[in-house]
TILUMZA-770191 format. One record per atom (N, C-alpha, C, O, CB): residue number from 1; x, y, z. Coordinates in pm, whole numbers, plus 50000, padded with zeros to 5 digits. Glycine has a CB too. Layout:
BEGIN
+-----+-------+-------+-------+
: seq :    px :    py :    pz :
+-----+-------+-------+-------+
: NUM :     X :     Y :     Z :
...
+-----+-------+-------+-------+
END
This chain:
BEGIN
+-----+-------+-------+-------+
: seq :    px :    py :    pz :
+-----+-------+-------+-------+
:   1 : 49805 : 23511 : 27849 :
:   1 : 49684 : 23589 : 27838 :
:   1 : 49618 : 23557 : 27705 :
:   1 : 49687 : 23559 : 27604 :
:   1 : 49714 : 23741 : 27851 :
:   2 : 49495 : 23529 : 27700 :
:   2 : 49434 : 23498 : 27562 :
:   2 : 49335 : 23609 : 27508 :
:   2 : 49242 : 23630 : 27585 :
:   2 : 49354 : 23360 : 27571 :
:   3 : 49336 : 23663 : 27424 :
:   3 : 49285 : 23769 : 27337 :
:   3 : 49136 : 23666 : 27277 :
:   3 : 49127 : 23554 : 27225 :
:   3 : 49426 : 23829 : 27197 :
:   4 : 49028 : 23781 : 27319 :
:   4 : 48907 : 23730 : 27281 :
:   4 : 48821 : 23785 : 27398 :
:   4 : 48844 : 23828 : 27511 :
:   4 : 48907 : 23569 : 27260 :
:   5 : 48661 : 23753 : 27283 :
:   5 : 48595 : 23787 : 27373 :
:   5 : 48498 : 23658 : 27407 :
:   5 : 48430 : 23593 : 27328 :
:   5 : 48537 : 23913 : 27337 :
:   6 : 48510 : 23644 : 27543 :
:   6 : 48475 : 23510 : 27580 :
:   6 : 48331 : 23469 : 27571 :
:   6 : 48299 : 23470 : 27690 :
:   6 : 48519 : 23489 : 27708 :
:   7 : 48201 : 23425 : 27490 :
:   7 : 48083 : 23379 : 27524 :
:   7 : 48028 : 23254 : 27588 :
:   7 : 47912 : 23214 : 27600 :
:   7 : 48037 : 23388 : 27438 :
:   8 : 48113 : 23217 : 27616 :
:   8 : 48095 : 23104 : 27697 :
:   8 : 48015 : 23033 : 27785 :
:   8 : 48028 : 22912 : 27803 :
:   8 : 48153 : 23106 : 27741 :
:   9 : 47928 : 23107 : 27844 :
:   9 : 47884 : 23127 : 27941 :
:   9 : 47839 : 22955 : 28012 :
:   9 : 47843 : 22914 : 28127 :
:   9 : 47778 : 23240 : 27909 :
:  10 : 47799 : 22893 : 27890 :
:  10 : 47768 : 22767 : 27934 :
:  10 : 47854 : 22680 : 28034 :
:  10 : 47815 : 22605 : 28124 :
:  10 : 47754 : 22702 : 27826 :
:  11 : 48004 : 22716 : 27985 :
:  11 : 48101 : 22672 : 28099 :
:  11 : 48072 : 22694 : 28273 :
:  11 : 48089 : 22629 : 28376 :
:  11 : 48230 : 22751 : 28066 :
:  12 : 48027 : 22811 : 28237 :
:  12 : 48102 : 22888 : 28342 :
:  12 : 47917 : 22845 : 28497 :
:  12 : 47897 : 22876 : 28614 :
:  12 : 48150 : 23135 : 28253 :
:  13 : 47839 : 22765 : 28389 :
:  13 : 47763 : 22755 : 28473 :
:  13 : 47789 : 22569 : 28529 :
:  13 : 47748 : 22527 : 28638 :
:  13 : 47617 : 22813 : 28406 :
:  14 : 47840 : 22509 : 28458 :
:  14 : 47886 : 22378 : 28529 :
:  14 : 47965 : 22364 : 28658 :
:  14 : 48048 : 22454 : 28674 :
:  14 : 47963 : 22313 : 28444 :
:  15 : 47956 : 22254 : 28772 :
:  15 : 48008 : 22265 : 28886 :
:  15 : 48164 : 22212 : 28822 :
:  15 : 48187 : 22194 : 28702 :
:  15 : 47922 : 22177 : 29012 :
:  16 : 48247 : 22196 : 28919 :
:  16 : 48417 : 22147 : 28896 :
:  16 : 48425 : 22027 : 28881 :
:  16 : 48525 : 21966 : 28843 :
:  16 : 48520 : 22170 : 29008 :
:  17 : 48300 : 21973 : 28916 :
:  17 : 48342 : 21812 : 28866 :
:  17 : 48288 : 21781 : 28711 :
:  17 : 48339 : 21703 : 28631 :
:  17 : 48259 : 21683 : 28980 :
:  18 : 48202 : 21841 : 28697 :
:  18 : 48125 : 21889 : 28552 :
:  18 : 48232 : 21898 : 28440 :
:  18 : 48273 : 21819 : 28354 :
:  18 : 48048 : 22053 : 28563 :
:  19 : 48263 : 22030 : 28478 :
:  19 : 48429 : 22056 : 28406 :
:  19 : 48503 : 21998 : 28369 :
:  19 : 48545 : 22007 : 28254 :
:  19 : 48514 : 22096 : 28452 :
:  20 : 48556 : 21889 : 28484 :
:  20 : 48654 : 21819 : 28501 :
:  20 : 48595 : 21689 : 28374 :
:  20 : 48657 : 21667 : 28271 :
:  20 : 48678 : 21782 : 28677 :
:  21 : 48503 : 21639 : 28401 :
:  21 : 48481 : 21516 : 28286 :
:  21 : 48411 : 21536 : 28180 :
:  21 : 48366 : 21442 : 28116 :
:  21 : 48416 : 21401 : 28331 :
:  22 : 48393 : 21659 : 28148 :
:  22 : 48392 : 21712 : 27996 :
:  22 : 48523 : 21744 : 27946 :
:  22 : 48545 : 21714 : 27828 :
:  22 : 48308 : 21841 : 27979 :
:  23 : 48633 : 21810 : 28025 :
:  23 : 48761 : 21788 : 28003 :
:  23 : 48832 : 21624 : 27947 :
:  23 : 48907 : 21618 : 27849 :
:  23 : 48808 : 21832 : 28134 :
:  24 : 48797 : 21517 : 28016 :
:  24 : 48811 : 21356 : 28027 :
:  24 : 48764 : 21380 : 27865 :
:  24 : 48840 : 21391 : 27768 :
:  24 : 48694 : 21241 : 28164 :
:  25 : 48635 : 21385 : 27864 :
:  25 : 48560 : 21332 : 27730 :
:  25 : 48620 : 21389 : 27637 :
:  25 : 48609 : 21320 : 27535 :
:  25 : 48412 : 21360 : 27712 :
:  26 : 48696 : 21507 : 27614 :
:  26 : 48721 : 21621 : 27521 :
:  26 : 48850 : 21537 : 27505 :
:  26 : 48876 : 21489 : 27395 :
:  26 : 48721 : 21799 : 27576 :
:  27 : 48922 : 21521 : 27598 :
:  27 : 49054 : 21443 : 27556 :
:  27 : 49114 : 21334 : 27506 :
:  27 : 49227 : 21314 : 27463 :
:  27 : 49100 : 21433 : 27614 :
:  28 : 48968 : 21235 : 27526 :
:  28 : 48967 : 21102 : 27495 :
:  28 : 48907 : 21116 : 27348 :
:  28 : 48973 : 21069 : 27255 :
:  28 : 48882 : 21010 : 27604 :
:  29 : 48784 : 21179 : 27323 :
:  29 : 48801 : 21214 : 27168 :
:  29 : 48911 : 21231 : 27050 :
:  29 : 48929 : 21166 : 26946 :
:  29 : 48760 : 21312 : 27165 :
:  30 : 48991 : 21369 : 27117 :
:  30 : 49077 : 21443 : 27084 :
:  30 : 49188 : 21288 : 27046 :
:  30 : 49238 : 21265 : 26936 :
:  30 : 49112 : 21572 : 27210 :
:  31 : 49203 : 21204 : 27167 :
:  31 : 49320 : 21101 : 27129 :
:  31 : 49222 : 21001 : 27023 :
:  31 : 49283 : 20966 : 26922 :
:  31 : 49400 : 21003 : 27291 :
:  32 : 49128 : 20968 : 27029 :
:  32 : 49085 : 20875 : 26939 :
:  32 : 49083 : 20947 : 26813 :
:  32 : 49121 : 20874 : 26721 :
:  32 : 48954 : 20814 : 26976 :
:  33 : 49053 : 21066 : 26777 :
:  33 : 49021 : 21145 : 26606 :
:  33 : 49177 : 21147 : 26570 :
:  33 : 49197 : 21119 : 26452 :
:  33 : 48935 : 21351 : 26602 :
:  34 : 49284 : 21172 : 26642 :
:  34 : 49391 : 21230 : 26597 :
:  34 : 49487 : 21139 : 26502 :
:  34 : 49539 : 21174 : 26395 :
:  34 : 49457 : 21278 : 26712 :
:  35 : 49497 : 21005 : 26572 :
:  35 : 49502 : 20876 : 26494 :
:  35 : 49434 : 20815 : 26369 :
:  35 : 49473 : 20719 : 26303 :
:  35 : 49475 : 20801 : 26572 :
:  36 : 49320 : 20896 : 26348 :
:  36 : 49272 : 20822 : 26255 :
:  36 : 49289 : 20931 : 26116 :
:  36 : 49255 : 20887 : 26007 :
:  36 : 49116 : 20770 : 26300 :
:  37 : 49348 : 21085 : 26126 :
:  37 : 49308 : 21158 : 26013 :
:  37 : 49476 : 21100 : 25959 :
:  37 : 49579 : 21049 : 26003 :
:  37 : 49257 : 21355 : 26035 :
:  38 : 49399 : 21162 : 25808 :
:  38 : 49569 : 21119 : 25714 :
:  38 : 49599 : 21219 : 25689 :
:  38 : 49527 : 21316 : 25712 :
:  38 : 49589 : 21031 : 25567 :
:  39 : 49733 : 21227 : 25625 :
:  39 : 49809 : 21323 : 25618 :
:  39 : 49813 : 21377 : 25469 :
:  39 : 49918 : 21422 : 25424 :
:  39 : 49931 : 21284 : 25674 :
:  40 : 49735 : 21373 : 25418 :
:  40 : 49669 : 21364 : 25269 :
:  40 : 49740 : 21547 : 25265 :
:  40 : 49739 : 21619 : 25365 :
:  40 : 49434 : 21323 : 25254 :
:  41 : 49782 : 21581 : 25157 :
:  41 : 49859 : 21698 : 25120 :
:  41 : 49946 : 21779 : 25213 :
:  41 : 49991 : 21888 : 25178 :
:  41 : 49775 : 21781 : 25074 :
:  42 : 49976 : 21714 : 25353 :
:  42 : 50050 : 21762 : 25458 :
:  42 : 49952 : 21801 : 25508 :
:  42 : 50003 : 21909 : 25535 :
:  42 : 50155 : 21850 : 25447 :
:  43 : 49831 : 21814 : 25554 :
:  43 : 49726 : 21901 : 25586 :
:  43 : 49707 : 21865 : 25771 :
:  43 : 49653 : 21941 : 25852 :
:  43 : 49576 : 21861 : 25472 :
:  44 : 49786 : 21695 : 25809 :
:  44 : 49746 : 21714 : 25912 :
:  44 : 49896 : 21747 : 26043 :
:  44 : 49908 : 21752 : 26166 :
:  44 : 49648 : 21586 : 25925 :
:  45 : 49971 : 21760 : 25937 :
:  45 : 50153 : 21810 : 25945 :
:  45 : 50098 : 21961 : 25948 :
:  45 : 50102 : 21992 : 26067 :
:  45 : 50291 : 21762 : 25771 :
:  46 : 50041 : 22088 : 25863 :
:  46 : 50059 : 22173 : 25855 :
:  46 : 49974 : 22232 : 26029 :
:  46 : 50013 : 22317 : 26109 :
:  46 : 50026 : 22204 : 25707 :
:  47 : 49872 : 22158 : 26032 :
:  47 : 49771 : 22190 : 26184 :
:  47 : 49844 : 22178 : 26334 :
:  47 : 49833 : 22258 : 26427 :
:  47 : 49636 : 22061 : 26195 :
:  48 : 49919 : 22060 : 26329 :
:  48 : 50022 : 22085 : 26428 :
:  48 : 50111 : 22154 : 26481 :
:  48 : 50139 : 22175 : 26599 :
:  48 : 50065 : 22043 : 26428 :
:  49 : 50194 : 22219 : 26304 :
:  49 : 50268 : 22301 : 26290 :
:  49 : 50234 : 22454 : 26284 :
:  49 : 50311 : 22543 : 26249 :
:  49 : 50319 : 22260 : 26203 :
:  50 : 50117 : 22467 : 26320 :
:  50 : 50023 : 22610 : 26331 :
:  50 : 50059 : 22662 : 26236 :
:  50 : 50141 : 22752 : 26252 :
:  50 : 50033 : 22713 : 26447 :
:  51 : 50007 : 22621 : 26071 :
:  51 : 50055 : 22694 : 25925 :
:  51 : 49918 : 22690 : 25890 :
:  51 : 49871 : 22749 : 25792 :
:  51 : 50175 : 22611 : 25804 :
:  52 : 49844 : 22610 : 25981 :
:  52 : 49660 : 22657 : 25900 :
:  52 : 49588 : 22707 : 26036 :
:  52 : 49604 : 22648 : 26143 :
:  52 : 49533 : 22476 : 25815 :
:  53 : 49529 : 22792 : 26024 :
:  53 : 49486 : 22872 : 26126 :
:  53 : 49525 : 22939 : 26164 :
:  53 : 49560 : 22906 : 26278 :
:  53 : 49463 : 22849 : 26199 :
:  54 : 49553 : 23050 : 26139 :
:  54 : 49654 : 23120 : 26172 :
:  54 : 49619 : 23193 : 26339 :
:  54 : 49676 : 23192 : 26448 :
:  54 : 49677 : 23226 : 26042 :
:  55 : 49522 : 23237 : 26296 :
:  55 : 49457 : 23303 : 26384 :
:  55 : 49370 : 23235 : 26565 :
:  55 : 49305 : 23296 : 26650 :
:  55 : 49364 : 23354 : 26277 :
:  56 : 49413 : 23089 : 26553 :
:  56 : 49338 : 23008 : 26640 :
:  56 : 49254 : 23042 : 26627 :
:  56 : 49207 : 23043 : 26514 :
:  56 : 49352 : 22991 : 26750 :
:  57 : 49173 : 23096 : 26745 :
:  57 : 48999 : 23027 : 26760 :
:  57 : 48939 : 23169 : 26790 :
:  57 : 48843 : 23191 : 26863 :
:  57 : 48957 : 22886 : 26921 :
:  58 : 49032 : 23288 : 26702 :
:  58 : 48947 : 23438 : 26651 :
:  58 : 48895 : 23517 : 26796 :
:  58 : 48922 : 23473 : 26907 :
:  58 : 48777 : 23394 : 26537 :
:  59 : 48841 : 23601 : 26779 :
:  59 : 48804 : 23739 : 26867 :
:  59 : 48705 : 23673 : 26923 :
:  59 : 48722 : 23666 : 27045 :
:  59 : 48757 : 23892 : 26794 :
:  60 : 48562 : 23596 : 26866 :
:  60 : 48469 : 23536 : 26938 :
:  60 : 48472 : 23455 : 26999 :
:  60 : 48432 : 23379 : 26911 :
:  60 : 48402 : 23512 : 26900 :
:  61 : 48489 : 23371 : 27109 :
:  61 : 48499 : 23271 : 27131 :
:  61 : 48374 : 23182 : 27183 :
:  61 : 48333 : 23190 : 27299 :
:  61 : 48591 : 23281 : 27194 :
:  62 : 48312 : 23087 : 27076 :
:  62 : 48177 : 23001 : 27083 :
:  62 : 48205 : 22927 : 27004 :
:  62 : 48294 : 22945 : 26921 :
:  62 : 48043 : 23053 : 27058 :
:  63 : 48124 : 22815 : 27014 :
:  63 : 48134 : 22710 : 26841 :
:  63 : 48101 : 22738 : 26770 :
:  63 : 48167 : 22688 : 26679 :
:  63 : 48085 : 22598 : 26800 :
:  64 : 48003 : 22817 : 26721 :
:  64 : 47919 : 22914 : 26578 :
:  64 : 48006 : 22965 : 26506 :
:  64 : 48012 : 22958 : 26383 :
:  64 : 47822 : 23048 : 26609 :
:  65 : 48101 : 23038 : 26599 :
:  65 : 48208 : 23135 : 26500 :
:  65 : 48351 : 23013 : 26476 :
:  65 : 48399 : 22998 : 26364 :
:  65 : 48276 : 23323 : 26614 :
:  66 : 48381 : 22967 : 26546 :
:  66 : 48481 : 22851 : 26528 :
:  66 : 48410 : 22775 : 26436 :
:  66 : 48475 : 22771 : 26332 :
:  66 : 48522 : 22765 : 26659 :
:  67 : 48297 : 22707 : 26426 :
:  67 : 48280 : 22686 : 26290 :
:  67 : 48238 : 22787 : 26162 :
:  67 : 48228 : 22751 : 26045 :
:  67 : 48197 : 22598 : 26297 :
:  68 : 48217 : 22908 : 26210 :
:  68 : 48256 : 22966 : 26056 :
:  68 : 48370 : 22978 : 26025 :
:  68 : 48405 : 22971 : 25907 :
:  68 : 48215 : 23089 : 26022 :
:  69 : 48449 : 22998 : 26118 :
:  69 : 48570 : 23014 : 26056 :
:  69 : 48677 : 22921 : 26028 :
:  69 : 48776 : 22952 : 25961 :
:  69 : 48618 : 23092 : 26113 :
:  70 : 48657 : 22808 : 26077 :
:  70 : 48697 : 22663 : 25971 :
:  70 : 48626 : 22636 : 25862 :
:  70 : 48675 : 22551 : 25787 :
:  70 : 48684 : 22525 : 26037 :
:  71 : 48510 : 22690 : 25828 :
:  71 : 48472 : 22703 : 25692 :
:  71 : 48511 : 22803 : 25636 :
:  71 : 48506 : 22782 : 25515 :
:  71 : 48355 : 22701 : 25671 :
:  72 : 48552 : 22911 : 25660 :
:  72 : 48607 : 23012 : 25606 :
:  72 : 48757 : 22966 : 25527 :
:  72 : 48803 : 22991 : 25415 :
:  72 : 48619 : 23115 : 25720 :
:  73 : 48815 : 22870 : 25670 :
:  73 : 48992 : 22872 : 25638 :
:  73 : 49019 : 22755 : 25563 :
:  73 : 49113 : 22742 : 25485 :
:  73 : 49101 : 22863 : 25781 :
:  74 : 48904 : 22644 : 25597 :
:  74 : 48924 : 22506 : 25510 :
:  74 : 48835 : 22507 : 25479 :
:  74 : 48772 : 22426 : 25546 :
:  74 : 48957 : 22378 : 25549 :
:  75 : 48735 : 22582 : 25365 :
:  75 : 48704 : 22588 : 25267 :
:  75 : 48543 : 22551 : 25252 :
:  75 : 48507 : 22491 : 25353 :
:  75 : 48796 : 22522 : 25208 :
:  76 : 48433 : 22569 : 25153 :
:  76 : 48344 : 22493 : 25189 :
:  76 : 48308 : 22356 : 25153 :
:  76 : 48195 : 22310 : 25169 :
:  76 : 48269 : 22551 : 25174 :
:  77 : 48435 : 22272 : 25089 :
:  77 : 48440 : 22155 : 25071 :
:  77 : 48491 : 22038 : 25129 :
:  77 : 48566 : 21956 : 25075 :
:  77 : 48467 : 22160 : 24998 :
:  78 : 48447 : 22036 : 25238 :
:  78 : 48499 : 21992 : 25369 :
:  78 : 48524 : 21828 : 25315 :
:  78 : 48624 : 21778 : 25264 :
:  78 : 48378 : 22020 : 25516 :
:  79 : 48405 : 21775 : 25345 :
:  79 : 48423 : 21612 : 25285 :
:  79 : 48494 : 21578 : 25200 :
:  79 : 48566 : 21480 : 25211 :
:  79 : 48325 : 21553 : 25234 :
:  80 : 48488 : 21684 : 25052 :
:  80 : 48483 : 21646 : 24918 :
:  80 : 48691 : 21603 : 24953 :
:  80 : 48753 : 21501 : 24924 :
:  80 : 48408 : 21809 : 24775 :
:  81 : 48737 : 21723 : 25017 :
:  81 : 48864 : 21718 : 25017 :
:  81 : 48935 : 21698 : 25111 :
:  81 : 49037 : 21762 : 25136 :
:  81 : 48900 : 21796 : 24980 :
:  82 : 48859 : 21542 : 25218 :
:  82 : 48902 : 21536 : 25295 :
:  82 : 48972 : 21591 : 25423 :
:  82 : 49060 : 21531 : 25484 :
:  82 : 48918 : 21503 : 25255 :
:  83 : 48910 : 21740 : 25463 :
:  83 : 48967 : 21830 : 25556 :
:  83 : 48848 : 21832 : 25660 :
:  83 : 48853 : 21904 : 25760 :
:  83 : 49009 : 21979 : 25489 :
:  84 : 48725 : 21739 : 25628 :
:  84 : 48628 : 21758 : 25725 :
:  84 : 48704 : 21686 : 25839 :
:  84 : 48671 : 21749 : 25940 :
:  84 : 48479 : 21699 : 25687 :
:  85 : 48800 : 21574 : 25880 :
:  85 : 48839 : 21547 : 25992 :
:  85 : 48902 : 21597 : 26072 :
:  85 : 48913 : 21588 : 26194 :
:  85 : 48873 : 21482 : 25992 :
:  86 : 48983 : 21707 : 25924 :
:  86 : 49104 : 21829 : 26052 :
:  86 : 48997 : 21958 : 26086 :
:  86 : 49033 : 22035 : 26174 :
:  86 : 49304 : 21932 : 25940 :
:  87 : 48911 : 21975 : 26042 :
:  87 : 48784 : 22055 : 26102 :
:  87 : 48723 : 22030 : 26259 :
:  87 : 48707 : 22098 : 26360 :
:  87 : 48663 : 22021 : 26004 :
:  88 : 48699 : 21896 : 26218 :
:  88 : 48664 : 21826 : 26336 :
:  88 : 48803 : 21802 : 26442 :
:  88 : 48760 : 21747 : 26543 :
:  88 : 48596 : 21681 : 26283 :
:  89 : 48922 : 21821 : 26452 :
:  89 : 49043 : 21804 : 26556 :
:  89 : 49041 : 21967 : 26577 :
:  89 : 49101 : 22005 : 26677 :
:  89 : 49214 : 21722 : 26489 :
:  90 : 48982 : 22065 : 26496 :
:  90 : 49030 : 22211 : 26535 :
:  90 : 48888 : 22235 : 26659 :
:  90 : 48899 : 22261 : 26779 :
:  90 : 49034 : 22349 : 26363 :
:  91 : 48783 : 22217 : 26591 :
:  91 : 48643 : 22237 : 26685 :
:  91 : 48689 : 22132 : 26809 :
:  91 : 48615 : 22140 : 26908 :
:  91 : 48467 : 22180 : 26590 :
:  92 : 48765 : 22064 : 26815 :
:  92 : 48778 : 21977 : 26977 :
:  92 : 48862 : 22037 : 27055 :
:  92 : 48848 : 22035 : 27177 :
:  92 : 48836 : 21821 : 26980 :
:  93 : 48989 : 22117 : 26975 :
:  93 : 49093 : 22153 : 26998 :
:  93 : 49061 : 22302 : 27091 :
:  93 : 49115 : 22347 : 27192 :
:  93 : 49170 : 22153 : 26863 :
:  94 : 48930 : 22361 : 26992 :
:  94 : 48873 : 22484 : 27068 :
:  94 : 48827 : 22488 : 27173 :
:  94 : 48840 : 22580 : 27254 :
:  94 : 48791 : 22535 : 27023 :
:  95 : 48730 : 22324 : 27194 :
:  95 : 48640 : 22294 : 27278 :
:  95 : 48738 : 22293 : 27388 :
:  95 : 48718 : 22362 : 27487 :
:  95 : 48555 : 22171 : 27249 :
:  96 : 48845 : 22218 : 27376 :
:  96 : 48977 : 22158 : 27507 :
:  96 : 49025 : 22314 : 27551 :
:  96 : 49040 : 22325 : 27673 :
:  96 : 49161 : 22038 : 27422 :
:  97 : 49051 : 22432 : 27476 :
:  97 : 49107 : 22564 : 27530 :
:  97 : 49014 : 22617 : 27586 :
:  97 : 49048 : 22655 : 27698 :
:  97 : 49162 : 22658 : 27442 :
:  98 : 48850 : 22651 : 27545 :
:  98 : 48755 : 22692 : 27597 :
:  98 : 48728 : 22615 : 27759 :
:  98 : 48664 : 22671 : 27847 :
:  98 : 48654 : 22676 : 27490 :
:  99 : 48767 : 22530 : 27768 :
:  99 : 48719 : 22469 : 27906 :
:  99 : 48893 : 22484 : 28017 :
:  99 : 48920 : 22517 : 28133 :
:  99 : 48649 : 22255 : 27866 :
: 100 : 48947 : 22452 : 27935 :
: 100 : 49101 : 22524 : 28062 :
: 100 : 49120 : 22693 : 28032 :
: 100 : 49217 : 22746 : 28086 :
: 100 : 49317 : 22432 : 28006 :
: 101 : 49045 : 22762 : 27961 :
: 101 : 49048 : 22849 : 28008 :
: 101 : 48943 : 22899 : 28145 :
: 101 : 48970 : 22990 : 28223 :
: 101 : 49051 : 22903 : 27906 :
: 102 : 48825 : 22815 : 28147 :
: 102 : 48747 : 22848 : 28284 :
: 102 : 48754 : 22788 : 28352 :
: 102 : 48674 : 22791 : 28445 :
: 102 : 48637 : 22864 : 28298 :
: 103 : 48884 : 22669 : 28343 :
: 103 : 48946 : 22592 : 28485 :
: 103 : 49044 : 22728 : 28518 :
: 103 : 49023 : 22778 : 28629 :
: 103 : 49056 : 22405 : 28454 :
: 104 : 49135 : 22785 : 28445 :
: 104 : 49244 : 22875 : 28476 :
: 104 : 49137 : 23020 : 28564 :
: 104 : 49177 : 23078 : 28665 :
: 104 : 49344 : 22923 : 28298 :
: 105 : 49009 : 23050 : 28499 :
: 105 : 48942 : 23129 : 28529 :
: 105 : 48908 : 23093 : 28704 :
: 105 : 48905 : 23167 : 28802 :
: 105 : 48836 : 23129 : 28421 :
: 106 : 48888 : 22971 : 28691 :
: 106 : 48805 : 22959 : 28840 :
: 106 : 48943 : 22881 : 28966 :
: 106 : 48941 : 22837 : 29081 :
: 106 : 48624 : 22812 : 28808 :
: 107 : 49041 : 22899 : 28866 :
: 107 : 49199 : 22854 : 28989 :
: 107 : 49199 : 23016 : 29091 :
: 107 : 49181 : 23051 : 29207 :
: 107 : 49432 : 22835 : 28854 :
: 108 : 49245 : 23099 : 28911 :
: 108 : 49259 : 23290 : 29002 :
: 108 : 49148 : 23342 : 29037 :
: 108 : 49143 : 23458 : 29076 :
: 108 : 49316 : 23433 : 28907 :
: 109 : 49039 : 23263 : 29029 :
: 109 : 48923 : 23350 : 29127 :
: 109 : 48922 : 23278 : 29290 :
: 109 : 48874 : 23352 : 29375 :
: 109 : 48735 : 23330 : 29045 :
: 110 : 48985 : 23098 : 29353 :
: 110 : 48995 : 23097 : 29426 :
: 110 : 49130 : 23126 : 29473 :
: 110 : 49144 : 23089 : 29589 :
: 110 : 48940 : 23026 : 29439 :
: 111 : 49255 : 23189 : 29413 :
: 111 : 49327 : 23246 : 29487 :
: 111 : 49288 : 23382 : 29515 :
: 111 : 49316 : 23435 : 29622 :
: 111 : 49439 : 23233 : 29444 :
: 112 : 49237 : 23430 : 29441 :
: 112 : 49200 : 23565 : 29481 :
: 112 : 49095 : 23590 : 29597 :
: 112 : 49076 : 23701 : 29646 :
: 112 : 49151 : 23628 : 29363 :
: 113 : 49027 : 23468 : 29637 :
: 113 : 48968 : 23477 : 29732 :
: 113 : 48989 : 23409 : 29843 :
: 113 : 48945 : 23294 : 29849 :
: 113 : 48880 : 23469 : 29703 :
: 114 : 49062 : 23466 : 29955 :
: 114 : 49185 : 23399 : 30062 :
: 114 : 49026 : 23310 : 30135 :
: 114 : 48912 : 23353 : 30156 :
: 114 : 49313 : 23560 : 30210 :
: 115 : 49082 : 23186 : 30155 :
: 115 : 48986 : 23134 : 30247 :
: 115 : 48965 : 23166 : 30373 :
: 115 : 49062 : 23227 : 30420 :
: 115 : 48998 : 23028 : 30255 :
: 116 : 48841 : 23142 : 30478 :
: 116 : 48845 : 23174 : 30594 :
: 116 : 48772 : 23074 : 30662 :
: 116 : 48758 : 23079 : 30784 :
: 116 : 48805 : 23297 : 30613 :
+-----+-------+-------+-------+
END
Protein backbone atom coordinates (compact mmCIF):
# COMPACT_ATOMS: atom_id res chain seq x y z
CA UNK A 1 0.00 0.00 0.00
CA UNK A 2 1.62 3.39 -0.77
CA UNK A 3 0.90 6.43 1.44
CA UNK A 4 0.25 9.65 -0.56
CA UNK A 5 -1.81 11.67 -2.16
CA UNK A 6 -1.84 10.83 -5.72
CA UNK A 7 -1.95 13.96 -8.48
CA UNK A 8 -1.31 12.29 -11.19
CA UNK A 9 -3.85 12.56 -13.18
CA UNK A 10 -1.87 12.78 -16.40
CA UNK A 11 -1.25 9.00 -16.09
CA UNK A 12 -4.29 8.02 -15.56
CA UNK A 13 -5.49 9.63 -18.87
CA UNK A 14 -3.01 7.56 -21.25
CA UNK A 15 -4.30 4.29 -23.00
CA UNK A 16 -2.21 0.78 -21.80
CA UNK A 17 -0.09 0.86 -24.51
CA UNK A 18 0.81 4.56 -23.70
CA UNK A 19 1.77 3.37 -20.26
CA UNK A 20 3.41 0.56 -21.25
CA UNK A 21 6.25 2.55 -23.44
CA UNK A 22 6.65 5.35 -21.19
CA UNK A 23 7.38 2.58 -18.74
CA UNK A 24 10.18 1.15 -21.76
CA UNK A 25 11.50 4.81 -21.94
CA UNK A 26 11.61 5.37 -18.07
CA UNK A 27 13.66 2.19 -17.81
CA UNK A 28 15.98 2.53 -20.50
CA UNK A 29 16.92 5.97 -19.11
CA UNK A 30 16.96 4.78 -15.62
CA UNK A 31 19.69 1.90 -17.07
CA UNK A 32 21.64 4.39 -19.13
CA UNK A 33 21.95 7.39 -16.01
CA UNK A 34 22.73 4.72 -13.43
CA UNK A 35 26.09 3.73 -15.00
CA UNK A 36 27.29 6.83 -15.55
CA UNK A 37 26.90 8.65 -11.83
CA UNK A 38 30.08 8.27 -9.47
CA UNK A 39 30.23 7.37 -6.30
CA UNK A 40 31.87 10.60 -5.20
CA UNK A 41 31.37 10.66 -1.11
CA UNK A 42 29.30 7.32 -1.13
CA UNK A 43 26.43 9.40 -2.34
CA UNK A 44 25.48 6.94 -5.04
CA UNK A 45 26.03 3.76 -2.37
CA UNK A 46 23.97 5.77 0.21
CA UNK A 47 20.64 6.13 -2.60
CA UNK A 48 20.50 2.52 -3.13
CA UNK A 49 20.88 1.85 0.33
CA UNK A 50 17.77 4.16 1.15
CA UNK A 51 20.11 6.46 3.71
CA UNK A 52 19.18 9.63 1.49
CA UNK A 53 15.65 10.10 1.19
CA UNK A 54 14.31 9.03 3.68
CA UNK A 55 11.01 9.71 3.08
CA UNK A 56 10.76 8.54 -0.83
CA UNK A 57 8.66 10.53 -2.97
CA UNK A 58 6.57 12.42 0.25
CA UNK A 59 2.66 12.90 0.77
CA UNK A 60 2.35 14.69 -2.76
CA UNK A 61 2.85 12.78 -5.40
CA UNK A 62 3.83 15.03 -8.84
CA UNK A 63 7.21 16.19 -10.15
CA UNK A 64 6.96 19.83 -8.61
CA UNK A 65 7.05 18.48 -5.14
CA UNK A 66 9.62 15.59 -5.94
CA UNK A 67 11.63 18.23 -7.16
CA UNK A 68 11.33 20.36 -4.20
CA UNK A 69 12.09 17.99 -2.22
CA UNK A 70 15.37 16.77 -3.76
CA UNK A 71 16.25 20.25 -3.42
CA UNK A 72 15.30 20.33 -0.08
CA UNK A 73 17.30 16.84 0.75
CA UNK A 74 20.31 17.37 -1.73
CA UNK A 75 20.69 20.69 -1.20
CA UNK A 76 20.61 23.77 -3.43
CA UNK A 77 23.92 23.02 -4.90
CA UNK A 78 23.15 20.47 -7.09
CA UNK A 79 25.91 20.78 -9.92
CA UNK A 80 28.40 22.54 -7.75
CA UNK A 81 28.56 19.11 -5.67
CA UNK A 82 27.97 16.81 -8.03
CA UNK A 83 24.51 15.38 -6.67
CA UNK A 84 22.67 16.90 -9.70
CA UNK A 85 22.92 13.24 -11.32
CA UNK A 86 21.60 11.39 -8.14
CA UNK A 87 18.70 14.07 -8.35
CA UNK A 88 18.19 13.18 -11.68
CA UNK A 89 18.11 8.87 -10.84
CA UNK A 90 15.58 9.93 -7.82
CA UNK A 91 13.07 12.14 -10.29
CA UNK A 92 13.22 8.84 -12.79
CA UNK A 93 13.01 6.61 -9.95
CA UNK A 94 9.64 8.61 -8.97
CA UNK A 95 8.64 8.81 -12.49
CA UNK A 96 9.10 4.54 -12.73
CA UNK A 97 6.77 4.23 -9.18
CA UNK A 98 4.29 6.86 -10.36
CA UNK A 99 3.49 4.87 -13.53
CA UNK A 100 3.38 1.07 -11.83
CA UNK A 101 1.46 2.47 -9.48
CA UNK A 102 -1.44 3.22 -12.25
CA UNK A 103 -0.48 -0.04 -13.98
CA UNK A 104 -1.24 -1.75 -10.32
CA UNK A 105 -4.26 0.83 -10.26
CA UNK A 106 -5.75 -0.26 -13.57
CA UNK A 107 -4.76 -4.45 -12.94
CA UNK A 108 -7.46 -4.10 -9.49
CA UNK A 109 -9.84 -2.07 -11.33
CA UNK A 110 -10.00 -4.91 -14.13
CA UNK A 111 -10.25 -7.56 -11.58
CA UNK A 112 -12.70 -5.88 -9.87
CA UNK A 113 -14.64 -5.71 -12.81
CA UNK A 114 -15.65 -9.50 -13.71
CA UNK A 115 -15.88 -9.57 -17.49
CA UNK A 116 -18.99 -10.41 -19.45
Amino acid sequence: MRFGLNLRGDLAKLSDADIASRFEILMADREALFPTLSNHGLQKSAYQNRLTLWFGRGLLHARIFYELYALLTLGPFLKTFRKYDLRELYLLDCELKDVRDEVKRRVALKKAIPAT
